[in-house]
SEKOL-262141 format. One record per residue (C-alpha): x, y, z; residue in one letter; residue number from 0. Coordinates in Angstrom, 2 decimals, m for minus. Example, Ala and Ser with C-alpha at 12.3 -4.5 7.8 and 13.67 -1.06 7.14 Angstrom:
! SEKOL-262141
<tivo><x>12.30</x><y>m4.50</y><z>7.80</z><residu>a</residu><num>0</num></tivo>
<tivo><x>13.67</x><y>m1.06</y><z>7.14</z><residu>s</residu><num>1</num></tivo>
END
This chain:
! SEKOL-262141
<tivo><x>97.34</x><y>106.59</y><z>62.48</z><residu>x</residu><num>0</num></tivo>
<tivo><x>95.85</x><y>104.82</y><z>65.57</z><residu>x</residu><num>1</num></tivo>
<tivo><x>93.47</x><y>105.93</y><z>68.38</z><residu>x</residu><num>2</num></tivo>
<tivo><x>93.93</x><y>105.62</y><z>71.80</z><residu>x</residu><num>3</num></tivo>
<tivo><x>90.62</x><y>104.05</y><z>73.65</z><residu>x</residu><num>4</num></tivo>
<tivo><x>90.67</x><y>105.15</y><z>77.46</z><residu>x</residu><num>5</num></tivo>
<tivo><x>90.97</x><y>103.06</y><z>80.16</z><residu>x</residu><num>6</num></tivo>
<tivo><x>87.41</x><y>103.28</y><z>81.35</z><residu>x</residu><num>7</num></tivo>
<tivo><x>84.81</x><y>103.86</y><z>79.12</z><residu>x</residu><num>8</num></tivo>
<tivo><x>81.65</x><y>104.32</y><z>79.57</z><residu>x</residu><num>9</num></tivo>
<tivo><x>80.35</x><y>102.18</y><z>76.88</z><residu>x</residu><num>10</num></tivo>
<tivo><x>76.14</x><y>101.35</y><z>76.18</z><residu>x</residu><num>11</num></tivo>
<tivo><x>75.95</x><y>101.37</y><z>72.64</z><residu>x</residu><num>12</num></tivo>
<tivo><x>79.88</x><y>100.44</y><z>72.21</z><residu>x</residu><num>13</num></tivo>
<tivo><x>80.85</x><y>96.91</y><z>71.21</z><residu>x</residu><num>14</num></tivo>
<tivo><x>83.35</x><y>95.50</y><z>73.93</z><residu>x</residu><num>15</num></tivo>
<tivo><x>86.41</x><y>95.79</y><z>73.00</z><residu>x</residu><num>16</num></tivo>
<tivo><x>89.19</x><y>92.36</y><z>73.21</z><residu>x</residu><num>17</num></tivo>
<tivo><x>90.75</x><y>92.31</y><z>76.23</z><residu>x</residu><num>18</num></tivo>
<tivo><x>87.97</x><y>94.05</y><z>78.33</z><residu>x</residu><num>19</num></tivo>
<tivo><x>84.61</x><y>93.73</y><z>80.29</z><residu>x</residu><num>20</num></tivo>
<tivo><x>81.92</x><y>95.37</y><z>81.02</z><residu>x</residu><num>21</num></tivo>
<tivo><x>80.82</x><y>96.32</y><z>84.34</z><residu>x</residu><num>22</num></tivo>
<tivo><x>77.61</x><y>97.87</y><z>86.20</z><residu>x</residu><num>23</num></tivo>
<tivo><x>78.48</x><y>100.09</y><z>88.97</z><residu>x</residu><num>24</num></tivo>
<tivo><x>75.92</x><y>102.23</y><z>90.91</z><residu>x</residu><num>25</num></tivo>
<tivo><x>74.11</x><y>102.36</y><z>94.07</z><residu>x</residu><num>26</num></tivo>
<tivo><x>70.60</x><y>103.19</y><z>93.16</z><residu>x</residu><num>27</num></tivo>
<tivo><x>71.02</x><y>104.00</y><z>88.96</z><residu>x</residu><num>28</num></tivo>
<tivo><x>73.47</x><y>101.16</y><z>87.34</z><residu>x</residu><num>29</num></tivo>
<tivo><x>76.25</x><y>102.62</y><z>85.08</z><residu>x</residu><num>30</num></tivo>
<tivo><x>77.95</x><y>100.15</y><z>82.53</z><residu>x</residu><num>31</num></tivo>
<tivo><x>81.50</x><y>100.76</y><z>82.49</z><residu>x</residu><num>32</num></tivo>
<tivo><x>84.13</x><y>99.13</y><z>80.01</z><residu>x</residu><num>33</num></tivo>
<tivo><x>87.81</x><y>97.99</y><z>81.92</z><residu>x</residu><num>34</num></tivo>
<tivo><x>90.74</x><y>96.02</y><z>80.83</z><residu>x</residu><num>35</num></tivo>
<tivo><x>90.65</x><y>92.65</y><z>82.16</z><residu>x</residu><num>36</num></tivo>
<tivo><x>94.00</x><y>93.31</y><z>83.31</z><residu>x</residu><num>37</num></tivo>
<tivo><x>91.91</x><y>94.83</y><z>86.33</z><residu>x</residu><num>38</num></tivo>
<tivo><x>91.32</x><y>91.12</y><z>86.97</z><residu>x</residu><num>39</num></tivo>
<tivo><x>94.90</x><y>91.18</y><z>88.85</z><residu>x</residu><num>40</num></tivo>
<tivo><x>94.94</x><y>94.06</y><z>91.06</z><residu>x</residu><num>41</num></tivo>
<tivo><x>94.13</x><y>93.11</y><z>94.68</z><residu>x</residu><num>42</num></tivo>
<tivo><x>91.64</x><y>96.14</y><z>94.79</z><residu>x</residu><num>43</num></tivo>
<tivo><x>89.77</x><y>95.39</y><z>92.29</z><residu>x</residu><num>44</num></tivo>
<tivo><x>89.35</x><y>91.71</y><z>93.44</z><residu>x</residu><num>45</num></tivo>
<tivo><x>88.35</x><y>93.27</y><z>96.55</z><residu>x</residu><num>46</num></tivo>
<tivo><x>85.34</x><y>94.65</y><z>94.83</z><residu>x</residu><num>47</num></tivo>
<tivo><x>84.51</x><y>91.84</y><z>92.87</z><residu>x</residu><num>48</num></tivo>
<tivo><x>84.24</x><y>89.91</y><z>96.21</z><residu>x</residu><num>49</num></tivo>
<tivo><x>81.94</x><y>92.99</y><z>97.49</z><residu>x</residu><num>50</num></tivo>
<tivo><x>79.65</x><y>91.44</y><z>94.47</z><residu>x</residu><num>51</num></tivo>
<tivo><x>79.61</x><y>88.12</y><z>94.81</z><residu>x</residu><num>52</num></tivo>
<tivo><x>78.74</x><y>88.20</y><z>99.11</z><residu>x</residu><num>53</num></tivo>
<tivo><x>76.17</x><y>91.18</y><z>97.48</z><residu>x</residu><num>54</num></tivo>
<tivo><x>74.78</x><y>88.92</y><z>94.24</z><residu>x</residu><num>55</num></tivo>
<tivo><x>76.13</x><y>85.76</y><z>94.39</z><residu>x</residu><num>56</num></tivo>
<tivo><x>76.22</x><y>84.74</y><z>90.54</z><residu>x</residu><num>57</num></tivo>
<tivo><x>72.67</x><y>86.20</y><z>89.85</z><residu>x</residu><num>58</num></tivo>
<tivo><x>73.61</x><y>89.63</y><z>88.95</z><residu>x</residu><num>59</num></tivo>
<tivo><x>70.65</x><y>91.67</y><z>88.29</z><residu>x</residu><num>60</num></tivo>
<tivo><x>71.97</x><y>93.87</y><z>85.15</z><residu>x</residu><num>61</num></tivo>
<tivo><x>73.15</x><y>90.55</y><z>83.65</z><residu>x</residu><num>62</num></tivo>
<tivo><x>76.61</x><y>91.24</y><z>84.05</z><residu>x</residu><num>63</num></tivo>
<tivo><x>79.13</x><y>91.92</y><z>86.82</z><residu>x</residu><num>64</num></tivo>
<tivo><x>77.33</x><y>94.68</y><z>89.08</z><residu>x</residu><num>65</num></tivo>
<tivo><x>79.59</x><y>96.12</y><z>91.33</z><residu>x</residu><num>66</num></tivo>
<tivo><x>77.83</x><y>97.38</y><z>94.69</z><residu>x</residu><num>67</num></tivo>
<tivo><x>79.56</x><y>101.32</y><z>95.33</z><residu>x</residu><num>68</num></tivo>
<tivo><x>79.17</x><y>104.56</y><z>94.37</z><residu>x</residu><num>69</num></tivo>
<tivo><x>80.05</x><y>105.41</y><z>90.72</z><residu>x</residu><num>70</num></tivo>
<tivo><x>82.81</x><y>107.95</y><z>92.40</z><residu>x</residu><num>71</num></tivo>
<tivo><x>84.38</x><y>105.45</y><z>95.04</z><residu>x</residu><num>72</num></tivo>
<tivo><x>84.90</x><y>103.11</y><z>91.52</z><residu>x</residu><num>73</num></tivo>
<tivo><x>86.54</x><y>106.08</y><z>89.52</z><residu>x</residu><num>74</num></tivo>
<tivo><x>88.78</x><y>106.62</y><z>92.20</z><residu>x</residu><num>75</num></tivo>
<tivo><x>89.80</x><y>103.07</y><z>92.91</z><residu>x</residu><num>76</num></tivo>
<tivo><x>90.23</x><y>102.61</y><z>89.05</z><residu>x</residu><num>77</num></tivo>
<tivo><x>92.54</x><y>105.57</y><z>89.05</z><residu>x</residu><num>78</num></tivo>
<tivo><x>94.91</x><y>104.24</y><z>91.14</z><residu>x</residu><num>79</num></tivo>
<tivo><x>95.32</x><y>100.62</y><z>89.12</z><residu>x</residu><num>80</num></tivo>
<tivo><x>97.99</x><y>100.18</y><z>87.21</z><residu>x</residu><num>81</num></tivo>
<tivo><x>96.94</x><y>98.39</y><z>83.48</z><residu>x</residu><num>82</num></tivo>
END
């Protein structure tokens, strides 16, 4: 019997599972979120991941990606993506 892992989890004392990333989202409190890296090509979330890098350039201060909206306006963009 298998289990089915969700397509965001929210994931701080979870290994990374293959084929996904980790990601900080949050405005003032950073939230580490796990997503397929099939996110990698949706136009929307490229959109965001451009939002970071004119934010943080490369020097992200979580040490991963940190991706600069709300932890809401990320749910909802992640429920509309397609895997």
């Amino acid at each position: 019997m298998g289990f089915r892992l969700p397509r965001i989890a929210n994931a701080k004392t979870l290994d990374i599972p293959k084929g996904y990333f980790a990601v900080y989202v949050g405005e003032s409190q950073k939230k580490r979120f796990v997503v397929p890296i099939s996110y990698l090509n949706q136009p929307l979330f490229l959109d965001l991941l451009s939002q970071a890098e004119e934010e943080f350039g490369y020097n992200h201060p979580m040490g991963g990606i940190t991706i600069p909206c709300s932890e809401d306006a990320f749910l909802d963009l992640t429920s509309r993506l397609s895997v």
